[in-house]
N, C-alpha and C positions, 0 to 999 in steps of 0.2 A: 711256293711259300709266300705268304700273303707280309705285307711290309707291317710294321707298327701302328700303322696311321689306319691301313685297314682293320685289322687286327679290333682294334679300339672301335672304329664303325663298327664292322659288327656286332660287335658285344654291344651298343647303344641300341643299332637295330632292335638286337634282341631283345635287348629291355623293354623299349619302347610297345613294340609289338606281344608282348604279355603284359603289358600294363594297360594296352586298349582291351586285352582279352577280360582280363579283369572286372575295368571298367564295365564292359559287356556281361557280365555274370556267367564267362566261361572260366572256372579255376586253370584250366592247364591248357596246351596247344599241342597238338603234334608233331614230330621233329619234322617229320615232311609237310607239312604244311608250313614250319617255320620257315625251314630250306627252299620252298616252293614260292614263298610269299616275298620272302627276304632274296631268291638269286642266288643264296649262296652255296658252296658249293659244300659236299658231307664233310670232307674236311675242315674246313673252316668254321663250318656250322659245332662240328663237335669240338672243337677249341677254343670257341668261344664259349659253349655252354661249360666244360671242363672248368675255365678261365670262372665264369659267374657263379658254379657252383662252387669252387673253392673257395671266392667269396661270402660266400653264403648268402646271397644275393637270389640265387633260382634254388630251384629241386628240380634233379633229372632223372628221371628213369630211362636206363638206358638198355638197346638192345645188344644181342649176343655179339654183333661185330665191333662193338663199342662206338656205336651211335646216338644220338638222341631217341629217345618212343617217345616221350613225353615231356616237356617242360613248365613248370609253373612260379613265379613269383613266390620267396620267401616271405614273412613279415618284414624282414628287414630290406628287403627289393621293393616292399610296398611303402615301406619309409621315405625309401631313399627317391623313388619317382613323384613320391607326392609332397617330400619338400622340393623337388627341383621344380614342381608345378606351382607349387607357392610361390618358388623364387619369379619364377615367369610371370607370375598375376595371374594363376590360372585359376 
């Protein structure tokens, strides 16, 4: 079981890494290539996307074992990274 402190990185990862997707004119990502990209483990990876889509933060399409297939940036996920990129000076 991954601690709080983890828990919260990941879910950053996540965001961060569909927001470069984005950026890139790819709407959505694959969970294994998140998982792949990110290190993390299916566990973790699906708790975290659970965690952001309850937020309504991502959209996930998920497969029959309740995993990630797909992930992509809400409107309000692309709010929320591109005021944080303002705050930065970005």
């Amino acid at each position: 079981m991954a601690t709080l402190q983890e828990r919260k990185t990941h879910r950053r990862a996540i965001l961060e890494a569909l927001y470069g997707a984005v950026e890139a004119n790819r709407p959505d990502v694959s969970g294994a290539t998140l998982g792949d990209d990110l290190a993390l483990p299916e566990a973790d990876l699906a708790a975290a996307c659970a965690y952001l889509a309850g937020e309504g933060l991502v959209a996930v399409e998920w497969t029959s074992h309740k995993t990630p297939a797909r992930a992509t940036l809400t409107h309000e996920g692309i709010r929320l990274m591109e005021a944080e990129e303002e705050e930065r000076g970005g």
